[in-house]
mmCIF file as Biopython writes it, N, C-alpha, C and O atoms, coordinates in Angstrom:
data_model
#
loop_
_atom_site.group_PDB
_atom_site.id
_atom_site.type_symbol
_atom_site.label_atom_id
_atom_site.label_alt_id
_atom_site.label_comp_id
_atom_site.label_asym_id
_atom_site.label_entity_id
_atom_site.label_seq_id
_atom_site.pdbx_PDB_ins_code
_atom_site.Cartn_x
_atom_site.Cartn_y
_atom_site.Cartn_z
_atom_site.occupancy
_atom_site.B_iso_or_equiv
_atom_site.auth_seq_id
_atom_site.auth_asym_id
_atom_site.pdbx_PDB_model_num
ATOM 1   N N  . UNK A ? 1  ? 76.504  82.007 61.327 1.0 0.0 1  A 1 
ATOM 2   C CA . UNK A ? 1  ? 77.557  82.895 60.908 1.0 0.0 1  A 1 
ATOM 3   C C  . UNK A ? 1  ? 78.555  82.096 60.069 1.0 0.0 1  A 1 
ATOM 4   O O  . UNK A ? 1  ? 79.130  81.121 60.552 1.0 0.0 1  A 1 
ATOM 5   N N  . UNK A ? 2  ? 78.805  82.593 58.551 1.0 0.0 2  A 1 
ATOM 6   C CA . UNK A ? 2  ? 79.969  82.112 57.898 1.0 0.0 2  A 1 
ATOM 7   C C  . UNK A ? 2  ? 81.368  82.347 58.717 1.0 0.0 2  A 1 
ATOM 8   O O  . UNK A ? 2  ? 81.614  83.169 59.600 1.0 0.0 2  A 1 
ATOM 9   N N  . UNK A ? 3  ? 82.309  81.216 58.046 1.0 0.0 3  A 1 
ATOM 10  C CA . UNK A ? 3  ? 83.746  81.520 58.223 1.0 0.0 3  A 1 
ATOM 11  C C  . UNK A ? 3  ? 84.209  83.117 57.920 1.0 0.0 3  A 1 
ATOM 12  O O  . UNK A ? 3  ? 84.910  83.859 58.608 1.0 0.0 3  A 1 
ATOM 13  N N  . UNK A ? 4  ? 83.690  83.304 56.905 1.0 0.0 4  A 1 
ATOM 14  C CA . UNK A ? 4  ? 83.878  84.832 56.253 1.0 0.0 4  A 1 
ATOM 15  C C  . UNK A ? 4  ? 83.296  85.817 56.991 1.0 0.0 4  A 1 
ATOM 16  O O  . UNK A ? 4  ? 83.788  86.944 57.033 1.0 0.0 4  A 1 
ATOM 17  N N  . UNK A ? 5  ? 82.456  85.567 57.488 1.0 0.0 5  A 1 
ATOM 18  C CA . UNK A ? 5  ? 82.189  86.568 58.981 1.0 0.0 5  A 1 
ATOM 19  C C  . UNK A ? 5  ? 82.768  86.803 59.741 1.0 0.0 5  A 1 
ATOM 20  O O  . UNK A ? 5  ? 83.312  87.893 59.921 1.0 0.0 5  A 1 
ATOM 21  N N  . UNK A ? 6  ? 82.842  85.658 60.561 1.0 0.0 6  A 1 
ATOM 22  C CA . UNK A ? 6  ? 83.689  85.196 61.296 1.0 0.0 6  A 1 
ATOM 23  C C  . UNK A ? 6  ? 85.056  85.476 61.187 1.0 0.0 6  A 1 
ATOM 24  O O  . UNK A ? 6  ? 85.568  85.147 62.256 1.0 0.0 6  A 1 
ATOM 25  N N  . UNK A ? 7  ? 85.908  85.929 60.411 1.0 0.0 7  A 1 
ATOM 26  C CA . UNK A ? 7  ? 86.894  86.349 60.208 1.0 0.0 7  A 1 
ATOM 27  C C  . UNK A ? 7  ? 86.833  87.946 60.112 1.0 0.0 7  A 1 
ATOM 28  O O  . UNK A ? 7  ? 87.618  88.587 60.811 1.0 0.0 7  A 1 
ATOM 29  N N  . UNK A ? 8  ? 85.982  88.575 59.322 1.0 0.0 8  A 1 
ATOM 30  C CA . UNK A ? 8  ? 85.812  89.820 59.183 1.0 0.0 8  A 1 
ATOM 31  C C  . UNK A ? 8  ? 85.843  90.553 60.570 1.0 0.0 8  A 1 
ATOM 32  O O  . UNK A ? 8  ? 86.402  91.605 60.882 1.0 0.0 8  A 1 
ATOM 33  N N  . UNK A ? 9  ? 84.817  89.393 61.562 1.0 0.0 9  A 1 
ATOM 34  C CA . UNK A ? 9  ? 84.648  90.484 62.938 1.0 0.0 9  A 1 
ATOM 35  C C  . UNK A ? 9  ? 86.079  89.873 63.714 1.0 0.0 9  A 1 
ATOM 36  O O  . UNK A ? 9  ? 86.378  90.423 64.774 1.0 0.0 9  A 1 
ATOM 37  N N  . UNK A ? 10 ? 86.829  88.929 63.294 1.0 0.0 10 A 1 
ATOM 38  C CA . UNK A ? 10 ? 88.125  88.521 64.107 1.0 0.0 10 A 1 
ATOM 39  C C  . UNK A ? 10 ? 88.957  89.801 63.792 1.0 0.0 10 A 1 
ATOM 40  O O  . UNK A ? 10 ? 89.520  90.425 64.692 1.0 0.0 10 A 1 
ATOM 41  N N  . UNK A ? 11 ? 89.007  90.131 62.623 1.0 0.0 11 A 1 
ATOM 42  C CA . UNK A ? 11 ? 90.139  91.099 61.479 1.0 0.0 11 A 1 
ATOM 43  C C  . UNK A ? 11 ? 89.640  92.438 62.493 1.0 0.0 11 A 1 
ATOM 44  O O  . UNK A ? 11 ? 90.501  93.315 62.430 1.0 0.0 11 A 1 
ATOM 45  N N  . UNK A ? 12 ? 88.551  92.804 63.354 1.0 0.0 12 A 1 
ATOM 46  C CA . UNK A ? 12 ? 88.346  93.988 63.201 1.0 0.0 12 A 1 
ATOM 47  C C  . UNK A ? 12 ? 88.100  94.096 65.292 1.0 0.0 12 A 1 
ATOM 48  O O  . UNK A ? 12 ? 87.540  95.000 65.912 1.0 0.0 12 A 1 
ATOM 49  N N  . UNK A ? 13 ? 88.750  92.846 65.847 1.0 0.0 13 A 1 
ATOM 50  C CA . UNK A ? 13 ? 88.943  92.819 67.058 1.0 0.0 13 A 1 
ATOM 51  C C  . UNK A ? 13 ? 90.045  93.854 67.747 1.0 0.0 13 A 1 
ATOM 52  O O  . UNK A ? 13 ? 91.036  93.930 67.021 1.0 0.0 13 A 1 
ATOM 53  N N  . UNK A ? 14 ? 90.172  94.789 69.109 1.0 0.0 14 A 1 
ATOM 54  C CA . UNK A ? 14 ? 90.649  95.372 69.287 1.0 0.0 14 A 1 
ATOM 55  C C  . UNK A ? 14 ? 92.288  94.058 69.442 1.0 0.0 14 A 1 
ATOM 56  O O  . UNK A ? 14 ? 92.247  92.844 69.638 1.0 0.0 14 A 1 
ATOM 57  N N  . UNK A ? 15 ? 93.389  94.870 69.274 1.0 0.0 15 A 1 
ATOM 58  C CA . UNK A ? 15 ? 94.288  93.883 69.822 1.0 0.0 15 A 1 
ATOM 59  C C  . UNK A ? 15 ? 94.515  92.603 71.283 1.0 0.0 15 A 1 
ATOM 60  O O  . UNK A ? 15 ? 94.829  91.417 71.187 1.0 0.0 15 A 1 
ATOM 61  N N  . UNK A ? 16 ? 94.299  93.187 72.187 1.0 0.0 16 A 1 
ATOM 62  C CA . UNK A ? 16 ? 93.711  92.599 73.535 1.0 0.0 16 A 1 
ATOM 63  C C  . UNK A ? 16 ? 92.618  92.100 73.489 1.0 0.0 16 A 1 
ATOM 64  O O  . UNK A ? 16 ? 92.450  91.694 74.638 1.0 0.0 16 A 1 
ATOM 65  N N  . UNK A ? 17 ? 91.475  91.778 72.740 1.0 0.0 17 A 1 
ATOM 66  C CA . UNK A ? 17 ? 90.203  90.486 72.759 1.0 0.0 17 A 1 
ATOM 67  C C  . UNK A ? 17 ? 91.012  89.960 71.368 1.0 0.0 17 A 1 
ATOM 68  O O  . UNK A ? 17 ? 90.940  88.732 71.319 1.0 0.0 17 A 1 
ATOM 69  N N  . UNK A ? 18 ? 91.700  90.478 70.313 1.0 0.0 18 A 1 
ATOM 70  C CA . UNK A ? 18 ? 92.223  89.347 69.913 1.0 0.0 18 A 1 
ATOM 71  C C  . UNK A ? 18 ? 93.248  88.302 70.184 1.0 0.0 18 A 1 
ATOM 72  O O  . UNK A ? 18 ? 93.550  87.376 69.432 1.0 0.0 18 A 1 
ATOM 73  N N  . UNK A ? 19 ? 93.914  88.664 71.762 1.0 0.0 19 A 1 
ATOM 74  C CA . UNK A ? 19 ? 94.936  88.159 72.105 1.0 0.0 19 A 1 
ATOM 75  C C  . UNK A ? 19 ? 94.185  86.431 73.041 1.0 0.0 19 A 1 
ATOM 76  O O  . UNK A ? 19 ? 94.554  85.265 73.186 1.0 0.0 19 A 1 
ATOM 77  N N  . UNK A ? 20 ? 92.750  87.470 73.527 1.0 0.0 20 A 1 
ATOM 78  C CA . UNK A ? 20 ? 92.195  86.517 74.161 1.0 0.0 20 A 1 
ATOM 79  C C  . UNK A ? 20 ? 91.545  85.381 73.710 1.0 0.0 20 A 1 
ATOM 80  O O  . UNK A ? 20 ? 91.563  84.257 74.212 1.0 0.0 20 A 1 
ATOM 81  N N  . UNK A ? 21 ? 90.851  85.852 72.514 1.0 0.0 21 A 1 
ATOM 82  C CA . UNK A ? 21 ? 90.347  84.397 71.635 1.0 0.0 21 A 1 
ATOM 83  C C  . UNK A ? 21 ? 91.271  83.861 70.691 1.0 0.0 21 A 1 
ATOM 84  O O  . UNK A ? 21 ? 90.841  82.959 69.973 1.0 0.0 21 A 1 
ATOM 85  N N  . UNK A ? 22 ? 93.027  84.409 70.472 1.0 0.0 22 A 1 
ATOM 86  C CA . UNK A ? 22 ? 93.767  83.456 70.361 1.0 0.0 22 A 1 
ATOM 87  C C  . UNK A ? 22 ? 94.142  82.282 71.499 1.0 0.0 22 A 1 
ATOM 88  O O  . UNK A ? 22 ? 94.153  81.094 71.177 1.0 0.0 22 A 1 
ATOM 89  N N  . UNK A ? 23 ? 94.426  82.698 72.759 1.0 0.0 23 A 1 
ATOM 90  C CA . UNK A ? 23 ? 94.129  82.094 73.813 1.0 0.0 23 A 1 
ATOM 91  C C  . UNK A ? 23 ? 93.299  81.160 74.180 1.0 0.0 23 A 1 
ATOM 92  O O  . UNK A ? 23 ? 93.350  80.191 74.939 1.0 0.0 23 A 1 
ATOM 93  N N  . UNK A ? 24 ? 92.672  81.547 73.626 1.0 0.0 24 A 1 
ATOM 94  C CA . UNK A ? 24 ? 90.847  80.652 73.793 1.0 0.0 24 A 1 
ATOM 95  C C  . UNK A ? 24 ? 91.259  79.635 72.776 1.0 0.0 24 A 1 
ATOM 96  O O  . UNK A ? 24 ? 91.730  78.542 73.091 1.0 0.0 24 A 1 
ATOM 97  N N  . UNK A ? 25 ? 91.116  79.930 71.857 1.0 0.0 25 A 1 
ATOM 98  C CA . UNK A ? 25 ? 91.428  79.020 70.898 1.0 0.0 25 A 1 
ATOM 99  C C  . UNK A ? 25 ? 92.607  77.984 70.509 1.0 0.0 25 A 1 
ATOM 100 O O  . UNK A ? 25 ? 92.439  77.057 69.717 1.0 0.0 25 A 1 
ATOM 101 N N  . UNK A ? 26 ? 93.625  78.219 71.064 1.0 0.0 26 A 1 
ATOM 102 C CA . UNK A ? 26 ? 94.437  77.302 71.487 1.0 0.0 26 A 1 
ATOM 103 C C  . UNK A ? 26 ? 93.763  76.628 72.647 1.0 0.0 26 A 1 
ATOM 104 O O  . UNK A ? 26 ? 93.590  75.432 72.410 1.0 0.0 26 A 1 
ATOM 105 N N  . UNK A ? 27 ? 93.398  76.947 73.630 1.0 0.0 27 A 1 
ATOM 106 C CA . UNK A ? 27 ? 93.093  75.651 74.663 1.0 0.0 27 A 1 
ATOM 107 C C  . UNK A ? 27 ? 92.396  75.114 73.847 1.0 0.0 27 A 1 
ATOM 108 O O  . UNK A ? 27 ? 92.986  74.271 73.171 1.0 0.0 27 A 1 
ATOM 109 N N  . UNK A ? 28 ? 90.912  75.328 73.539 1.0 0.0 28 A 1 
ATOM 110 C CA . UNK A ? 28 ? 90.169  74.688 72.948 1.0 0.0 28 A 1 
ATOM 111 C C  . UNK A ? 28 ? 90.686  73.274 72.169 1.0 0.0 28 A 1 
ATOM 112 O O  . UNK A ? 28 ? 90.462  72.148 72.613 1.0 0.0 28 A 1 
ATOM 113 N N  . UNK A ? 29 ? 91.491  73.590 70.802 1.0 0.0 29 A 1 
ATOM 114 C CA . UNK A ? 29 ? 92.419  73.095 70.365 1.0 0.0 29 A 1 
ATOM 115 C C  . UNK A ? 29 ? 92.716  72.013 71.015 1.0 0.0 29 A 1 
ATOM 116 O O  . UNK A ? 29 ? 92.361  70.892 70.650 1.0 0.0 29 A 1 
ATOM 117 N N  . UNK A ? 30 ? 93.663  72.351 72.441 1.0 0.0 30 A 1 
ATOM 118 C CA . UNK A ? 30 ? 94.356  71.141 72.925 1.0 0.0 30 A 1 
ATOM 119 C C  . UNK A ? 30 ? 93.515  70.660 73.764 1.0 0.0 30 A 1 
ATOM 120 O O  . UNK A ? 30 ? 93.981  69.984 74.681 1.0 0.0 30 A 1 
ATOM 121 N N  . UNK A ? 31 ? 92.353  70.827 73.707 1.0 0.0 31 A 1 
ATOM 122 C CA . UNK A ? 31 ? 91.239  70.177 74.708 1.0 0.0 31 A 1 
ATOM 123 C C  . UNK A ? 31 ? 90.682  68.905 73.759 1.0 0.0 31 A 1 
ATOM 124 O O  . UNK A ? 31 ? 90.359  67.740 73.991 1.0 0.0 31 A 1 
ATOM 125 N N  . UNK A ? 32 ? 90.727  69.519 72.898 1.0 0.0 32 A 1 
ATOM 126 C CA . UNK A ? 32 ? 89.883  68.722 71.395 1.0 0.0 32 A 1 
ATOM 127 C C  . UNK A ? 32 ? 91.216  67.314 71.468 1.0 0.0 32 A 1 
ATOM 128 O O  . UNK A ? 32 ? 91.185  66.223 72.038 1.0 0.0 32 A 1 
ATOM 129 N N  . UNK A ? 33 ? 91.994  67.797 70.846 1.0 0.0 33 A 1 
ATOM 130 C CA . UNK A ? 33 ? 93.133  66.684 70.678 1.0 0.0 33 A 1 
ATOM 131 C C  . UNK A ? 33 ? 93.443  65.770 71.978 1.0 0.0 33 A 1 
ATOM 132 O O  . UNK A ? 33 ? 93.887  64.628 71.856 1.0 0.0 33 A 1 
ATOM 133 N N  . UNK A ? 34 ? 93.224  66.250 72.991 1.0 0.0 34 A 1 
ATOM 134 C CA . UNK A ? 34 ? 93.431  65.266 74.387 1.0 0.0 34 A 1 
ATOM 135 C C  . UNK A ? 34 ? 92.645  64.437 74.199 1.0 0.0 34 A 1 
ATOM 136 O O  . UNK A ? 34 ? 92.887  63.251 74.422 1.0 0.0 34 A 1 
ATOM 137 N N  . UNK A ? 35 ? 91.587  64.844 73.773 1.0 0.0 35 A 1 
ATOM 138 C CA . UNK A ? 35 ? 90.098  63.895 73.701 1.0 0.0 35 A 1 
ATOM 139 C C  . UNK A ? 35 ? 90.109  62.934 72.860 1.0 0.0 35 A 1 
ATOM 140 O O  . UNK A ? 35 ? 89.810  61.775 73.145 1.0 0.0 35 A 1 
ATOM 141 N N  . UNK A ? 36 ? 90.585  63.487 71.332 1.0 0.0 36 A 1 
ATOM 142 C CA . UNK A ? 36 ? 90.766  62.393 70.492 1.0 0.0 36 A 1 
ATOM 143 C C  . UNK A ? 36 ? 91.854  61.316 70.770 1.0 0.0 36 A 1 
ATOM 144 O O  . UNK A ? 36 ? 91.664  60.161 70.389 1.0 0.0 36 A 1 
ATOM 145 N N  . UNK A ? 37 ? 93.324  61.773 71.620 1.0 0.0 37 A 1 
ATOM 146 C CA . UNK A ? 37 ? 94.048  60.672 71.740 1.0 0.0 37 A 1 
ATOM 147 C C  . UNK A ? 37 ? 93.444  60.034 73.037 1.0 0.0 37 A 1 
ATOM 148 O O  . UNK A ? 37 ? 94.221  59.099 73.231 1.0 0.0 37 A 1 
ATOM 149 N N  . UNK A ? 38 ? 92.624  60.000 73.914 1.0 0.0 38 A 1 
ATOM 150 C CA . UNK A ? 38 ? 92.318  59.437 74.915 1.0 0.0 38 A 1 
ATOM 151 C C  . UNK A ? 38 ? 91.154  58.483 74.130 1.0 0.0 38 A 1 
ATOM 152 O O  . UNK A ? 38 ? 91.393  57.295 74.346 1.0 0.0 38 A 1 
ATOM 153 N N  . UNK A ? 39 ? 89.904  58.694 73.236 1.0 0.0 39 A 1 
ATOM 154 C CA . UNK A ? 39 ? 89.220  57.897 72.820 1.0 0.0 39 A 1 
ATOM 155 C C  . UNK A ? 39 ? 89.959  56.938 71.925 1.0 0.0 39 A 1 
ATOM 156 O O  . UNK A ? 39 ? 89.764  55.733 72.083 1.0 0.0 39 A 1 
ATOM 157 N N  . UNK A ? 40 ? 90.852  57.398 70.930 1.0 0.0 40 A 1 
ATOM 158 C CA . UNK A ? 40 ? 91.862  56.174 70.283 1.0 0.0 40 A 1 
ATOM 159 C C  . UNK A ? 40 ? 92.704  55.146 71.142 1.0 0.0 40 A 1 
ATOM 160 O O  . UNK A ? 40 ? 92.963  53.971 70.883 1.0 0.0 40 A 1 
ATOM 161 N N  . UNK A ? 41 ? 93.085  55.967 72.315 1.0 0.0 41 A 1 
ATOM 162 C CA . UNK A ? 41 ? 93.797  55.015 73.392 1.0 0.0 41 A 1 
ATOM 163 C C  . UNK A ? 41 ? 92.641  54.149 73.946 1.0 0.0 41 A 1 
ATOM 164 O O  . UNK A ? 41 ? 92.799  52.933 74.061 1.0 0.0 41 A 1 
ATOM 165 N N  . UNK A ? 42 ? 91.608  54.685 74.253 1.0 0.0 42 A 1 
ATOM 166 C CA . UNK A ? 42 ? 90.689  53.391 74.906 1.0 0.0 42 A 1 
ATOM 167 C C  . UNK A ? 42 ? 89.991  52.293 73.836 1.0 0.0 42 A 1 
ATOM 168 O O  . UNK A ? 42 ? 89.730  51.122 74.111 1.0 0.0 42 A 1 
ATOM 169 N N  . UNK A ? 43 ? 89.769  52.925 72.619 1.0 0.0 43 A 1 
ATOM 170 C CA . UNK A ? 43 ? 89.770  52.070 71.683 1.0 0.0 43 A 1 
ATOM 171 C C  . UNK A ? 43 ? 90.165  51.444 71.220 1.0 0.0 43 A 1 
ATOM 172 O O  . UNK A ? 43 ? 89.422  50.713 70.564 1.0 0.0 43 A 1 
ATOM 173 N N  . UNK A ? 44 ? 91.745  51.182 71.163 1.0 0.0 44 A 1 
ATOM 174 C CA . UNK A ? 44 ? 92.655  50.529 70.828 1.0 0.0 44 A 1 
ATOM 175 C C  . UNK A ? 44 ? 93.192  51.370 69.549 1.0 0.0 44 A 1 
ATOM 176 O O  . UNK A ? 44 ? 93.974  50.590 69.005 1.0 0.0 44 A 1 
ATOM 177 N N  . UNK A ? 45 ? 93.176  52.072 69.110 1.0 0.0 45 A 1 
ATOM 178 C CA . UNK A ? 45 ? 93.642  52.416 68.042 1.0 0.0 45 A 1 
ATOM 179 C C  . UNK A ? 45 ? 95.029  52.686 67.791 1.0 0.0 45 A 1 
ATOM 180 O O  . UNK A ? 45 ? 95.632  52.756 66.720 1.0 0.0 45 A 1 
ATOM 181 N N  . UNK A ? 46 ? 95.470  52.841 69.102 1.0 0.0 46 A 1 
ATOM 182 C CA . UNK A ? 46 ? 97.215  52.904 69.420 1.0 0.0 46 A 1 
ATOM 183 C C  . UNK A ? 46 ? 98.005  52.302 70.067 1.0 0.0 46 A 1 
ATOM 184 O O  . UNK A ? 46 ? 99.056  52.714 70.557 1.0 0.0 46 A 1 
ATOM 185 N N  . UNK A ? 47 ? 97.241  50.610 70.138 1.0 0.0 47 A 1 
ATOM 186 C CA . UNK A ? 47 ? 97.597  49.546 70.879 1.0 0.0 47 A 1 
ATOM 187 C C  . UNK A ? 47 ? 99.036  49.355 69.758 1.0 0.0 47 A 1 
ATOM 188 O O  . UNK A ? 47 ? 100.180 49.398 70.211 1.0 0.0 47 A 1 
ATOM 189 N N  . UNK A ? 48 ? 98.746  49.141 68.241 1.0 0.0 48 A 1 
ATOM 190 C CA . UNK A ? 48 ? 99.681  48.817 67.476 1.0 0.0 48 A 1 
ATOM 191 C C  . UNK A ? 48 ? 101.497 50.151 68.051 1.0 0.0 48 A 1 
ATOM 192 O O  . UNK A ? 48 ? 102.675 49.795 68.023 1.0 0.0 48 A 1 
ATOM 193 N N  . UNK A ? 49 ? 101.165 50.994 68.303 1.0 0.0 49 A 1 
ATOM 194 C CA . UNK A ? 49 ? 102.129 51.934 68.910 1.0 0.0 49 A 1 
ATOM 195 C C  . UNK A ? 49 ? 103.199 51.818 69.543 1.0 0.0 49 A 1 
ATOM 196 O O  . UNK A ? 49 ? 104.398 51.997 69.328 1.0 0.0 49 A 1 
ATOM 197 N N  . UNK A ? 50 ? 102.148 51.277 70.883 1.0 0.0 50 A 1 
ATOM 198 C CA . UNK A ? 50 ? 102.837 50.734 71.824 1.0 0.0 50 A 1 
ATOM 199 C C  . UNK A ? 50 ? 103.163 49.506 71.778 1.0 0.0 50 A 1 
ATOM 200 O O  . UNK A ? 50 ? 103.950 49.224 72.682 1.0 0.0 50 A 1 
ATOM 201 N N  . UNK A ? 51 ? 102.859 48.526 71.016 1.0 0.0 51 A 1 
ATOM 202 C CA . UNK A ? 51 ? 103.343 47.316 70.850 1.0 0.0 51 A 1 
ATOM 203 C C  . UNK A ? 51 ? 105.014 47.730 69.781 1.0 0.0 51 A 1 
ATOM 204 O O  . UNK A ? 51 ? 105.982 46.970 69.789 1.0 0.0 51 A 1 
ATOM 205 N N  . UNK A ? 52 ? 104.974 48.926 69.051 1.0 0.0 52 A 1 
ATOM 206 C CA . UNK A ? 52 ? 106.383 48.973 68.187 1.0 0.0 52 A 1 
ATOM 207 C C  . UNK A ? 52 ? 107.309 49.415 69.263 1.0 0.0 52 A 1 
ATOM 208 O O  . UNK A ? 52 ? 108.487 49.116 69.066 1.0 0.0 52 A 1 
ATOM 209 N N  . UNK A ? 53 ? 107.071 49.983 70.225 1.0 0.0 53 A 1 
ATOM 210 C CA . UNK A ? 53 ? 107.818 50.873 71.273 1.0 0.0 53 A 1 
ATOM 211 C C  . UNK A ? 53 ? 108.184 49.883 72.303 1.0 0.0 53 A 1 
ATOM 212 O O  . UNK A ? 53 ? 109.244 49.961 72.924 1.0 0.0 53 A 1 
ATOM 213 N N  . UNK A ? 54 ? 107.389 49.038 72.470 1.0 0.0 54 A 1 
ATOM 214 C CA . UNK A ? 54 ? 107.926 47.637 73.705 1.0 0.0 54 A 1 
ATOM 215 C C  . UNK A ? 54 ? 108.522 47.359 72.755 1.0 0.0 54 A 1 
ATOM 216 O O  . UNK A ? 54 ? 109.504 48.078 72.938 1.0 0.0 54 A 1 
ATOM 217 N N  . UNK A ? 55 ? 108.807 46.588 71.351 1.0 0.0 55 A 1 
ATOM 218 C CA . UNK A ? 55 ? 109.376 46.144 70.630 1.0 0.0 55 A 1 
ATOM 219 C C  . UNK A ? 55 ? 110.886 46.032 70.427 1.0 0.0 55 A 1 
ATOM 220 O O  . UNK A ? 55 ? 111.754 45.158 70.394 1.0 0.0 55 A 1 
ATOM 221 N N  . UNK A ? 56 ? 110.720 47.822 70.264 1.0 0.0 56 A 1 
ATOM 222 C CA . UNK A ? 56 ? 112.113 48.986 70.300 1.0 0.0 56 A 1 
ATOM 223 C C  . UNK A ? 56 ? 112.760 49.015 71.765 1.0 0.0 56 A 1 
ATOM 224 O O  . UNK A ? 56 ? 113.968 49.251 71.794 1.0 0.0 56 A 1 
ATOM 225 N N  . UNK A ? 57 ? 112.325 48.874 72.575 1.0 0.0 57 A 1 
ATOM 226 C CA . UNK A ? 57 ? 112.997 48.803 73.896 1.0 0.0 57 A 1 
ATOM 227 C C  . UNK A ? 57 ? 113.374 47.583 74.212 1.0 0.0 57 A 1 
ATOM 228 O O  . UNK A ? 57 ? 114.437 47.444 74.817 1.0 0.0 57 A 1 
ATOM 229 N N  . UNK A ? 58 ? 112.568 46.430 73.860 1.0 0.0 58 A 1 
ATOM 230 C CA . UNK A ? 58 ? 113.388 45.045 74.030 1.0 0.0 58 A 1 
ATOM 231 C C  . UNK A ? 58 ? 114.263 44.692 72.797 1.0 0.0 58 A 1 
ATOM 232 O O  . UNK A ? 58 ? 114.699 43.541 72.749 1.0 0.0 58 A 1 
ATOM 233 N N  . UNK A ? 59 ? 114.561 45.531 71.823 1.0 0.0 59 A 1 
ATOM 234 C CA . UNK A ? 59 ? 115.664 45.162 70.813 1.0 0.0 59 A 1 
ATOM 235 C C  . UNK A ? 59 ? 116.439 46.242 70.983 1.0 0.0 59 A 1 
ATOM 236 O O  . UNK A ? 59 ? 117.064 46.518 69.960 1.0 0.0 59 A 1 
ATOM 237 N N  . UNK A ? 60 ? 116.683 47.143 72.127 1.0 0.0 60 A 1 
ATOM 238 C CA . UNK A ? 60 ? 117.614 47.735 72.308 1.0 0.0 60 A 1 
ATOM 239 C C  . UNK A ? 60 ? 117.649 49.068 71.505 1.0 0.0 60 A 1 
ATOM 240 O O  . UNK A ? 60 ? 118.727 49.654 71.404 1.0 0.0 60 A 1 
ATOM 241 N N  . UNK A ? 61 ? 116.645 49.523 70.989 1.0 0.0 61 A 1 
ATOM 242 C CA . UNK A ? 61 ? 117.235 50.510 69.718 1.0 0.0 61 A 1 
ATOM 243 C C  . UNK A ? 61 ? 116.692 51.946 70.684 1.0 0.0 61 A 1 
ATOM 244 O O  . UNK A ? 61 ? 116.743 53.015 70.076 1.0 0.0 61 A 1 
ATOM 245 N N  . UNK A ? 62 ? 116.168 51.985 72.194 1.0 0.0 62 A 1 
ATOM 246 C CA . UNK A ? 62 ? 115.697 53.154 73.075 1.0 0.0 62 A 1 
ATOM 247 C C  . UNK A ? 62 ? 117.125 53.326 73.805 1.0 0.0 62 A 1 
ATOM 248 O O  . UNK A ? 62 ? 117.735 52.365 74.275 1.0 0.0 62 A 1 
ATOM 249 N N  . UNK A ? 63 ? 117.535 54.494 73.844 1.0 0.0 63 A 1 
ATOM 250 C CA . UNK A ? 63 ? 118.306 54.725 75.461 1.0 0.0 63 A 1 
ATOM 251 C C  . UNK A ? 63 ? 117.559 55.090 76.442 1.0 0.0 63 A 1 
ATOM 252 O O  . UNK A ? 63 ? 116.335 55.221 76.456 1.0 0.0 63 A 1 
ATOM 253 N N  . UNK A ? 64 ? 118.342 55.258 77.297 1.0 0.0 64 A 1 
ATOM 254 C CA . UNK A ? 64 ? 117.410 55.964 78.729 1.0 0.0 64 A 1 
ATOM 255 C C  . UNK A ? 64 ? 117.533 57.071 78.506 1.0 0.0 64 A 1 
ATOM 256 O O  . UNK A ? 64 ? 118.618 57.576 78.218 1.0 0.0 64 A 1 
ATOM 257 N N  . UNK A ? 65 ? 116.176 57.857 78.609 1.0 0.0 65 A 1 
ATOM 258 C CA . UNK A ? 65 ? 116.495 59.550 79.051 1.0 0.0 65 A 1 
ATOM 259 C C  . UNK A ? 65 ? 117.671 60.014 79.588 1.0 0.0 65 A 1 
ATOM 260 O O  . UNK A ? 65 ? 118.519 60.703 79.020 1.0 0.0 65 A 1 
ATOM 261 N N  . UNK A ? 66 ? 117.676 59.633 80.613 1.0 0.0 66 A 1 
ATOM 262 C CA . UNK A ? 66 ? 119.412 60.085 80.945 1.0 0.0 66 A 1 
ATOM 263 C C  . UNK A ? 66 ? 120.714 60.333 80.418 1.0 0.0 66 A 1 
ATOM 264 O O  . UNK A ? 66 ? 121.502 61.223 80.737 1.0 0.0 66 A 1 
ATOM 265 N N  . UNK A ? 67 ? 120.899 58.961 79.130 1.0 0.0 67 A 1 
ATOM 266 C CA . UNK A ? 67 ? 121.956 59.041 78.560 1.0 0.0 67 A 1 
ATOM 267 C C  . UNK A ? 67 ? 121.631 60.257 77.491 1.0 0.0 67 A 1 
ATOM 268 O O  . UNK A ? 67 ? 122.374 61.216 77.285 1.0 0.0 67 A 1 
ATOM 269 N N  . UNK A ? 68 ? 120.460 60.028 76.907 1.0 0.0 68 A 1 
ATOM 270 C CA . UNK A ? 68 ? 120.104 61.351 75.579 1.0 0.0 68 A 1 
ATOM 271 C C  . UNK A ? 68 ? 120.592 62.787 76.532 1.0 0.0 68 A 1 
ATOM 272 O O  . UNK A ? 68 ? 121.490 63.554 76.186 1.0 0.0 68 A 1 
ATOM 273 N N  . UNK A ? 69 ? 120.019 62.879 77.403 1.0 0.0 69 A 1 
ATOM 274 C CA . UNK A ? 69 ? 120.106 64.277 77.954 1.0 0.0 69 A 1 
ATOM 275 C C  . UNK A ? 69 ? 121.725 64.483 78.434 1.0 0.0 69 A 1 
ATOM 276 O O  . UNK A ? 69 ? 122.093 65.651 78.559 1.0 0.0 69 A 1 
ATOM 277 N N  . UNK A ? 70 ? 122.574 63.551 78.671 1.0 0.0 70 A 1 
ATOM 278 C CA . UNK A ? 70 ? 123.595 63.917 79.334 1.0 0.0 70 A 1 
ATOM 279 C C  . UNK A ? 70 ? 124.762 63.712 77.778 1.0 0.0 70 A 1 
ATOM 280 O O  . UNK A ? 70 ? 125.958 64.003 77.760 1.0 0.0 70 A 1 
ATOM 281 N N  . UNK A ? 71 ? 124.124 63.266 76.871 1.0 0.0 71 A 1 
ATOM 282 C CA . UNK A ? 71 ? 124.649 63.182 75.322 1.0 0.0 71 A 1 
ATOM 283 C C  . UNK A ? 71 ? 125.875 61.984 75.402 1.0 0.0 71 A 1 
ATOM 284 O O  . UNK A ? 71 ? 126.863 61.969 74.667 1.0 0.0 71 A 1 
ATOM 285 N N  . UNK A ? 72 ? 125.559 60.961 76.499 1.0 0.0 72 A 1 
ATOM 286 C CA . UNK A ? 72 ? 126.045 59.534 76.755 1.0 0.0 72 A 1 
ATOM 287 C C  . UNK A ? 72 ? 125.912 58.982 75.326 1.0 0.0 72 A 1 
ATOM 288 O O  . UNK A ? 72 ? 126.216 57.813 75.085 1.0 0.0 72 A 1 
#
């Protein structure tokens, strides 16, 4: 099935199954992306990340949650 199908029979879903395979399709979505940042994290691909963020916290440039939220 094309995209263009695939859209035609989306376009012609009652409102309520289109509510559901928007639904669907967002998890999916964030199922996909968990996956990719968990294989880059075990790969190292976001070692460089967290090395700028220890960086930023030992040169002082992080507050604590606390102070951001209480607008310290």
């Amino acid at each position: 099935m094309s995209v263009t199908e695939l859209e035609a029979a989306i376009s012609s879903l009652p409102p309520q199954d289109f509510a559901r395979l928007r639904d669907w399709f967002w998890q999916r979505d964030h199922e996909l992306w968990d996956k990719q940042i968990e294989e880059d994290s075990a790969s190292g691909k976001l070692d460089h990340l967290v090395h700028e963020i220890e960086a930023d916290i030992t040169g002082g440039k992080v507050k604590p949650l606390n102070e951001v939220l209480n607008g310290s």
